[in-house]
C-alpha positions in Angstrom: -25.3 68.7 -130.9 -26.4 71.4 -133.0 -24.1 75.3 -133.7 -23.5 76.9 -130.7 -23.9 80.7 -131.1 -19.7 80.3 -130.1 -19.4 78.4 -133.3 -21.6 80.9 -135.4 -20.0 83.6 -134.1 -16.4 81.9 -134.9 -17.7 81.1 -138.2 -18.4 85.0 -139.1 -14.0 85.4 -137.5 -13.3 83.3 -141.3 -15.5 85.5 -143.3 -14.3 88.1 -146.2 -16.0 90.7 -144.2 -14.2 90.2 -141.4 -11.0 90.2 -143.1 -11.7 93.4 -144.6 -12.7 95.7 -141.7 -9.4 94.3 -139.8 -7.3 95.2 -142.9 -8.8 98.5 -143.2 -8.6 99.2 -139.3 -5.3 98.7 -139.4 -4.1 100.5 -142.3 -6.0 103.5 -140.7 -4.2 103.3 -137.5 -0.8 102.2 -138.3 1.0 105.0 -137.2 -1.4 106.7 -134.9 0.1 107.5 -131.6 -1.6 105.3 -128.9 -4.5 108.1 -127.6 -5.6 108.5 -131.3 -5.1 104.5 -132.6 -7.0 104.4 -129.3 -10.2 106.7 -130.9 -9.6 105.1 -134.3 -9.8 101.4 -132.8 -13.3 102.2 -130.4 -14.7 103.6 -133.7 -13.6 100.9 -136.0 -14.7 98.2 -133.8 -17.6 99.5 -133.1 -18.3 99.2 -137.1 -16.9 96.3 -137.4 -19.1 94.5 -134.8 -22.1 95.9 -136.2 -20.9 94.9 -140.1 -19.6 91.2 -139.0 -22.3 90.2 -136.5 -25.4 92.1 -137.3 -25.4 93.4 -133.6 -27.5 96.8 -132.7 -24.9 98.9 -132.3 -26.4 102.0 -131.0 -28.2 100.6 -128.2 -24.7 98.7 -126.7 -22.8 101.7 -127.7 -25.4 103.9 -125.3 -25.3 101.5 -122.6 -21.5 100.9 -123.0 -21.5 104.8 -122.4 -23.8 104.9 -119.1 -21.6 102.3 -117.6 -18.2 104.5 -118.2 -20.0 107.4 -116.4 -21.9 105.6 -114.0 -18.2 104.7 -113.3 -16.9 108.0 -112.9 -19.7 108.6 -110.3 -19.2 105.7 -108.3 -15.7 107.1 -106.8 -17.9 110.5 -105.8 -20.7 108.8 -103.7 -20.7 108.4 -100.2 -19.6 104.6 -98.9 -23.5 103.3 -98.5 -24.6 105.0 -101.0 -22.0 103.8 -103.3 -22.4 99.8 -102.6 -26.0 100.3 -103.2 -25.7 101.9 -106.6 -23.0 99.4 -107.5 -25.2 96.3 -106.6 -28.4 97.8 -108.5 -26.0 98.2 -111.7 -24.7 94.4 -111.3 -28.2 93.5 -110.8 -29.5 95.8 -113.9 -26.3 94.0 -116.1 -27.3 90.3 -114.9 -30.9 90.7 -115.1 -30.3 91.5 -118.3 -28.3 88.9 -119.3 -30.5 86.8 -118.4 -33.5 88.0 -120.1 -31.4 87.6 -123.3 -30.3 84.1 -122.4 -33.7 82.7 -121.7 -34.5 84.6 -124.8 -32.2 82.7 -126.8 -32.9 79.2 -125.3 -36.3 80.0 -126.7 -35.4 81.4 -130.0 -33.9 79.2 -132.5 -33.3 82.6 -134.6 -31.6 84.1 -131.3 -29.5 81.0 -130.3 -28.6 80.8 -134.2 -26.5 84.3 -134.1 -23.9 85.2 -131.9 -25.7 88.5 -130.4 -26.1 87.1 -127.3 -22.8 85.3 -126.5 -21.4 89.1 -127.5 -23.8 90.4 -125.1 -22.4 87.8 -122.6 -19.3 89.4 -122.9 -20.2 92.8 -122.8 -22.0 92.3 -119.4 -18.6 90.5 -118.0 -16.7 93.8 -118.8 -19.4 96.0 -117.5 -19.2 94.2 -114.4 -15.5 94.2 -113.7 -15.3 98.0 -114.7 -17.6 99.0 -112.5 -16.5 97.0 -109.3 -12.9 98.7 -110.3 -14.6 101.3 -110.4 -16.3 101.4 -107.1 -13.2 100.8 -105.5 -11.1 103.5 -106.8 -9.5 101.1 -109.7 -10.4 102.2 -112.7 -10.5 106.6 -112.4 -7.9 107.3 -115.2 -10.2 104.9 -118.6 -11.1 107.2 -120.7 -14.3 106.7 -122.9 -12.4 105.8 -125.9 -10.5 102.6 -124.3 -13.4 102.1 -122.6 -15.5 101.9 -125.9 -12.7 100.0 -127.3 -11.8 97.6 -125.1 -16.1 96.5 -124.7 -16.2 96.3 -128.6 -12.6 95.3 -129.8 -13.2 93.7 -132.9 -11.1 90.7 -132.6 -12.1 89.6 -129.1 -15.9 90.9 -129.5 -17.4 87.2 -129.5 -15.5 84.8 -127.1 -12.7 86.6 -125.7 -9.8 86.7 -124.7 -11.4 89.1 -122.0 -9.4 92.1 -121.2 -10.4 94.7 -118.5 -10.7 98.1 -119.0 -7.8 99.6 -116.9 -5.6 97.4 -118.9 -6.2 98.6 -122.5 -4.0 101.6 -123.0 -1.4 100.2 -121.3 -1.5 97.4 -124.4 -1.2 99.7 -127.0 2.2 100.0 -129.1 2.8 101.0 -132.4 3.2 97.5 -135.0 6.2 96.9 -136.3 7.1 94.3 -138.7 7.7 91.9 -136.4 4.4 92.3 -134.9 2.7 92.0 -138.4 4.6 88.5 -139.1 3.9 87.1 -135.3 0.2 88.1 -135.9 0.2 86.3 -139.3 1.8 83.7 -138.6 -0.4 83.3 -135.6 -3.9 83.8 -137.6 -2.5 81.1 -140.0 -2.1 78.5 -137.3 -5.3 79.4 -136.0 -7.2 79.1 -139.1 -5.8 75.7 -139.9 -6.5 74.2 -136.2 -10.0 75.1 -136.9 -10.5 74.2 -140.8 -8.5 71.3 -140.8 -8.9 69.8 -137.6 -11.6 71.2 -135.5 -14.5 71.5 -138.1 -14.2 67.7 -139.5 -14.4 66.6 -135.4 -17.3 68.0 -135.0 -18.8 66.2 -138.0 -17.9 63.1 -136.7 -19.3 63.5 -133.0 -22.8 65.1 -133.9 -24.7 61.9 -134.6 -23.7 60.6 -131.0 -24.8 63.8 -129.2 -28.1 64.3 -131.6 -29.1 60.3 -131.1 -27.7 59.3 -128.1 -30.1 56.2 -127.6 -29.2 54.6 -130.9 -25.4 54.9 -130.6 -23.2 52.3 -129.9 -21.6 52.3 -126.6 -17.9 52.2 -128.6 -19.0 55.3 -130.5 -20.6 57.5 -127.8 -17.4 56.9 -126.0 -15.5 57.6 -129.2 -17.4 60.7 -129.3 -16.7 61.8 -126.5 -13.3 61.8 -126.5 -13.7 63.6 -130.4 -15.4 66.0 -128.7 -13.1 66.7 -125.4 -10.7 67.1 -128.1 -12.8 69.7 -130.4 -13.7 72.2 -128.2 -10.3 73.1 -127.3 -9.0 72.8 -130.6 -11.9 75.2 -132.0 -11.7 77.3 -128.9 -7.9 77.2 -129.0 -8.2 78.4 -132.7 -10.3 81.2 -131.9 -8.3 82.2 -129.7 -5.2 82.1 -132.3 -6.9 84.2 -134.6 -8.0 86.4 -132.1 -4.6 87.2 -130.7 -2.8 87.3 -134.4 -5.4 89.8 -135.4 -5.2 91.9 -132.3 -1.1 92.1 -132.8 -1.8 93.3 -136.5 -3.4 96.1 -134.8 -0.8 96.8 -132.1 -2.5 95.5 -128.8 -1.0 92.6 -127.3 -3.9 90.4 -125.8 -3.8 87.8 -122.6 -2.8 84.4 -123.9 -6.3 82.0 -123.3 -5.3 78.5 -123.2 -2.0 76.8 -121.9 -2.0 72.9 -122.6 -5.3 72.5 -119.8 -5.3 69.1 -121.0 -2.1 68.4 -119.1 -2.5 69.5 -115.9 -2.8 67.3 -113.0 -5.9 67.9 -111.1 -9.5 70.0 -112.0 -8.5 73.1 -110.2 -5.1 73.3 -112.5 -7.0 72.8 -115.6 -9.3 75.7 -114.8 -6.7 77.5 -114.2 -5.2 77.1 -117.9 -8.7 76.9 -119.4 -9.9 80.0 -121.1 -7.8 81.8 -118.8 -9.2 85.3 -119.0 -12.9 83.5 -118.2 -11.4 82.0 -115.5 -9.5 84.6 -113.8 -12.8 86.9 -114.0 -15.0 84.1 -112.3 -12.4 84.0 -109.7 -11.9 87.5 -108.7 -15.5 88.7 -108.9 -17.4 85.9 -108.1 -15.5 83.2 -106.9 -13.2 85.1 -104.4 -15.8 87.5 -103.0 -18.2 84.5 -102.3 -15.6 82.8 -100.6 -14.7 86.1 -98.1 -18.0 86.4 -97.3 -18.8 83.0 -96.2 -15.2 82.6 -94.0 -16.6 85.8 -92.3 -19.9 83.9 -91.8 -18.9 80.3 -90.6 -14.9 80.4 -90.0 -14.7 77.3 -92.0 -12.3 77.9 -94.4 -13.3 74.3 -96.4 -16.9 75.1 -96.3 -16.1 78.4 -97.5 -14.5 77.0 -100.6 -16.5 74.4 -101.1 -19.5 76.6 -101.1 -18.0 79.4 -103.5 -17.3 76.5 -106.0 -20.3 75.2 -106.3 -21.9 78.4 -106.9 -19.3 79.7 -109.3 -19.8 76.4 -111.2 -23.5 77.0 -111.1 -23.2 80.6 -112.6 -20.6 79.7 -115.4 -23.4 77.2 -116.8 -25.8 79.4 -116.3 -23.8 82.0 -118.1 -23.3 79.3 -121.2 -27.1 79.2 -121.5 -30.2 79.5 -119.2 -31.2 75.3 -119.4 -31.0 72.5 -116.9 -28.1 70.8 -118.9 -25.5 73.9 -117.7 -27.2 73.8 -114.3 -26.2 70.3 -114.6 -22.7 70.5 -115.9 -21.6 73.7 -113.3 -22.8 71.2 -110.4 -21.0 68.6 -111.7 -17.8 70.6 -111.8 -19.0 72.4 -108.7 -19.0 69.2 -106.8 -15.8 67.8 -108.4 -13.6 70.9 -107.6 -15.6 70.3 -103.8 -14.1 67.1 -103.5 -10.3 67.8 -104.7 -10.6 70.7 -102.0 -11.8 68.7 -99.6 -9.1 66.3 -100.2 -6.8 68.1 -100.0 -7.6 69.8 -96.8 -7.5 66.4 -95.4 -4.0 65.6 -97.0 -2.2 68.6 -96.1 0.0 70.8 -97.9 2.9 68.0 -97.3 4.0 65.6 -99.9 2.9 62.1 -99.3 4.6 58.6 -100.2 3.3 57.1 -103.2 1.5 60.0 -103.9 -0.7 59.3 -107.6 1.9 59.6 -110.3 2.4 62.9 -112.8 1.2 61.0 -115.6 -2.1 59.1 -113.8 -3.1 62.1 -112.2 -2.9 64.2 -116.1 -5.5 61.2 -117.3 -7.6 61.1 -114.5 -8.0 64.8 -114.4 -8.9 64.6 -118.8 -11.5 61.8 -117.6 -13.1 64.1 -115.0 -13.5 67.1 -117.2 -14.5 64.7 -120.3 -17.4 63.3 -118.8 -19.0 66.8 -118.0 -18.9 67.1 -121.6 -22.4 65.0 -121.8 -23.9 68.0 -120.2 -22.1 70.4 -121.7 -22.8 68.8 -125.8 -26.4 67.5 -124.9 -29.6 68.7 -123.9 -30.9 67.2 -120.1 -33.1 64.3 -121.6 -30.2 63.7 -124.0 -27.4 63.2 -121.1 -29.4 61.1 -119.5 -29.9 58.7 -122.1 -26.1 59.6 -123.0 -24.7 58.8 -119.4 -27.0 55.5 -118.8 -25.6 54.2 -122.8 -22.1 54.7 -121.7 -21.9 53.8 -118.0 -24.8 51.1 -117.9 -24.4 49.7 -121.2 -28.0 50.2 -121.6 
C-alpha cells in the first residue's frame, strides 16, 4: 500500500505553509462583511492552493470561470438546446477527469501529488453547478462564491464538498466562540491523525505491499488496522478541515457520523463521507434510477441497476485501475442484495429480526473486506483474498 495522493495531499493540511496562508487569510478578512470576506476568501484560496499544492492555478482559475458563465447561459437556451449543451459540458468535465486519472495511474510523479484528487473535486462541483444551473438552481452565485467555494482552501483536497448555491448563505462574521470551536476542532483533528492514524498505517503496509508472504493472522490483523485507519485519517481531515473553515467564518457540512455503527451498507454510506455521498446520490445515483423506472417499471431493477453503476463510477472516480472497478462492484452488488432483500421482506418488522448489535458487525465485515480492493492492486487482492479466505 503505498501514499495515496489523499494522504499526500493531507500531509501538505500539517505543513507551516499551510498554517500560514490560513492565519493570514483570516486576519485579512475578519471583519469583512460577507460580499467582501466573500472576494477576499476566492482570492486567498486561490493563492493558497497554488502555494500549498503546487497546482496550476491559472488554468483551473479560467476554467472555473467558463463554467460560472456557461452557467449563466444555460437558464437563457431554449429546452433542447439547453440539455444538449449541459451533457457536452458533463462530458467535457468527465472526459477530463479521466484523462488526468489514467494520467496519474501511469505517472508515479502524478499519483505522488495531490493535483489530481483536487482536480477530482473540482470536476464534482462543476458538475453539480451546472445541472443547478440548467435547471434554474443556481441564477443568484456570483463569480466570487463561485471561485471560492471551487478553491476554498480548507476543503480544496478531499472535501467536505459544498455546492455553489450554498456558500454565501455560510458566511458569518467569527466571533470568539467560533475561533475556540475551530481550534479546538483542528487540535482533535491533528492528534487523530499524528497519534493514531499515521502509526496504523505503518503497521498494515507490509501486509498490503506482500500479501503472499503474510501470515494469515496478520493480513487479517491488517485489515481490521486498516478499516480502522482510513476513517480515523479521513475523519481527521475532515476535523481540520472544518476547525479551519470556522476560523474563517464558514460553517462547513459535517463528513462523517460514526459509519462504523450503522446497521446495514446502505446506512453506512449514508454517514460515510457524507458530502461524497449525498452528491453520488443526487446526480448520479437518483437520476439513473428515474430513468430506468421509466424504462422497465421495476422499481428493484431500477435500484439495483443505479447501484451497481454508482459503485462502479465512485471506483473509477478513486482511480482509473481494475482494483476500483473491482471494489465499486463489490459494493455495487452488496448494496443490490440488501435492496433486494429488503423488497422481499417488506417495510414491516419481522420476529427475530437480526439483532442491533449483530447487524452493526456484520455490516463493519461487509465494508472491511472491500478494503482488499480498495488498499491493494488487482494481482495483489487476489493473492490477498485467496491468503485470508483459503488459507492458502
Amino acid at each position: 500500500m503505498d501514499r495515496s495522493p489523499s494522504e499526500y495531499a493531507r500531509a501538505d493540511v500539517l505543513s507551516w505553509t499551510f498554517a500560514a496562508a490560513v492565519v493570514v487569510l483570516a486576519l485579512v478578512s475578519v471583519r469583512l462583511p460577507a460580499r467582501a470576506r466573500a472576494l477576499v476568501l476566492a482570492i486567498g484560496s486561490v493563492g493558497g492552493v497554488g502555494l500549498v499544492w503546487h497546482v496550476p492555478v491559472l488554468p483551473v482559475l479560467a476554467s472555473a470561470c467558463g463554467v460560472w458563465g456557461l452557467g449563466r447561459l444555460l437558464p437563457t437556451l431554449p429546452e433542447r438546446a439547453r440539455s444538449a449543451t449541459l451533457a457536452a459540458a458533463v462530458a467535457a468535465v468527465v472526459g477530463t477527469l479521466l484523462w488526468f486519472r489514467a494520467g496519474a495511474a501511469a505517472s508515479a510523479t502524478l499519483v505522488s501529488t495531490p493535483v489530481v484528487l483536487g482536480l477530482s473535486y473540482f470536476a464534482l462541483k462543476y458538475i453539480q453547478h451546472l445541472v443547478d444551473a440548467a435547471g434554474g438552481r443556481a441564477a443568484k452565485v456570483d463569480l466570487p462564491s463561485f471561485i471560492a467555494t471551487v478553491f476554498f482552501l480548507p476543503t480544496y483536497p478531499a472535501g467536505p464538498i459544498e455546492r455553489s448555491g450554498e456558500f454565501a448563505t455560510k458566511l458569518a462574521e467569527p466571533t470568539g466562540a467560533e475561533w475556540a470551536a475551530g481550534v479546538e476542532r483542528i487540535v482533535f483533528g491533528v492528534g487523530k491523525k499524528v497519534l493514531l492514524a499515521d502509526p496504523l498505517r505503518l503497521f498494515l503496509q507490509p501486509a498490503f505491499h506482500s500479501p503472499g508472504t503474510t501470515s494469515r493472522g496478520m493480513l487479517v490483523l491488517s485489515l481490521y488496522a486498516f478499516a480502522i485507519q482510513l476513517y480515523l485519517d479521513f475523519g481527521a481531515y475532515s476535523d481540520i478541515a472544518i476547525g479551519v473553515a470556522r476560523l474563517l467564518g464558514v460553517r462547513v457540512r459535517e463528513n462523517f457520523d460514526w459509519p462504523y455503527l450503522q446497521r446495514n451498507l446502505g446506512a453506512l454510506w449514508q454517514h460515510w463521507h457524507m458530502s461524497f455521498t449525498s452528491w453520488l446520490r443526487d446526480f448520479l445515483f437518483l437520476p439513473i434510477a428515474l430513468r430506468l423506472l421509466r424504462r422497465t417499471r421495476k422499481p428493484l431493477v431500477a435500484e439495483t441497476g443505479a447501484q451497481l453503476v454508482t459503485m462502479v463510477a465512485c471506483g473509477l472516480w478513486h482511480g482509473v485501475a481494475w482494483n476500483f472497478v473491482a471494489w465499486g462492484v463489490y459494493h455495487g452488488c452488496c448494496l443490490s442484495v440488501l435492496a433486494a432483500w429488503r423488497a422481499r421482506r417488506g417495510s414491516a418488522p419481522r420476529p427475530g429480526a437480526m439483532p442491533h448489535a449483530a447487524a452493526v458487525l456484520l455490516t463493519f465485515h461487509v465494508f472491511t473486506l472491500g478494503l482488499v480492493f480498495f488498499g491493494c492492486t488487482m494481482p495483489q487482492a487476489i493473492v490477498f483474498l485467496r491468503r485470508l479466505l483459503l488459507g492458502r
